[in-house]
N, C-alpha and C positions, 0 to 999 in steps of 0.2 A: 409526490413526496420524495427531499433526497433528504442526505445529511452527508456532512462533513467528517470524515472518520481520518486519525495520523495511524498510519503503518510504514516501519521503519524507518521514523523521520521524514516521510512525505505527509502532505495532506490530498486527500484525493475527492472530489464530490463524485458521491455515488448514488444511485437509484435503483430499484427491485431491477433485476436482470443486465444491468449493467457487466460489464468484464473487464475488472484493474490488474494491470501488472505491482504487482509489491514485492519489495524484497525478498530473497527466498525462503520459508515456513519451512526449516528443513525435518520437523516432527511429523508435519502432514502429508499425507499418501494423497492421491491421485483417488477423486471421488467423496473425500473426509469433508467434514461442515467444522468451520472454523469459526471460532466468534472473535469481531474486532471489536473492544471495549472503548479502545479513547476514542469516544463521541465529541466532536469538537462544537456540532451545530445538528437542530433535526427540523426538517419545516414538511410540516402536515397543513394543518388544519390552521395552526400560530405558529411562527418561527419561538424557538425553544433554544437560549442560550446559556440557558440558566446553570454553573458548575453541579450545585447538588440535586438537579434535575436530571442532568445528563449522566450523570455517576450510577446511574442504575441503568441507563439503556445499553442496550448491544445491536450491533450488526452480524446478521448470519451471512455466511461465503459459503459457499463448496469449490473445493481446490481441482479447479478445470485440469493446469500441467504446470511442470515443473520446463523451463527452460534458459538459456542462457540470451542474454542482449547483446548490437552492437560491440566486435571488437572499437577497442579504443587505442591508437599507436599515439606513446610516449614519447618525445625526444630530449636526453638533457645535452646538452651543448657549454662549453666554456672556451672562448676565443684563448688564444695563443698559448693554449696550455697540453691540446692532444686530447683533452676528454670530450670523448661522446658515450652516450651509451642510450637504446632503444628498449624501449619495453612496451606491452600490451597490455589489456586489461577489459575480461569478459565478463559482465556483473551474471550474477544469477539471479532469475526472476521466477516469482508463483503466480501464475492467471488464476483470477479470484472471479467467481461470478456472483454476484449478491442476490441472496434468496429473499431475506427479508430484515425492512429496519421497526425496529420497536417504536411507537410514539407515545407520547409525555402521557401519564395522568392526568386528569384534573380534580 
């Protein structure tokens, strides 16, 4: 069984035990259970894509760590004018471990 869950603008397929990196949860502590609601798809038993089907399910997480990704180096450049200028850029991430997804009634 996985499902399709958006966190932060991503989409991620997930499965029971699975471990996503997602943007960073900065409410949740290290060991807390988090629920991700936007259900985009869930496949069990039937694939399930129905909007007012999936408006009631959730996915459970527990928030494995808090970390940072990949530096990322900047460059902006304009020829014959003297500008340069460099920058960085360190995303922060939450390792999510999915505990369990809910499936459809019928």
């Amino acid at each position: 069984m996985y499902a399709i869950v958006r966190s932060g603008g991503r989409q991620h397929k997930v499965a029971v035990g699975d471990v996503i990196e997602a943007d960073r949860i900065s409410t949740a502590k290290v060991g807390d259970t988090v629920e991700l609601t936007t259900v985009l798809l869930v496949d069990g038993e039937a694939v399930t894509s129905d909007p007012w089907v999936l408006a009631g399910l959730k996915v459970q997480a527990e928030v494995v760590d808090h970390h940072k990704g990949d530096k990322i180096n900047i460059q902006k450049y304009k020829n014959k004018t003297g500008y340069k200028k460099r920058m960085g850029h360190r995303q922060q991430y939450t390792a999510l471990r999915i505990t369990g997804i809910d499936s459809a009634k019928k």
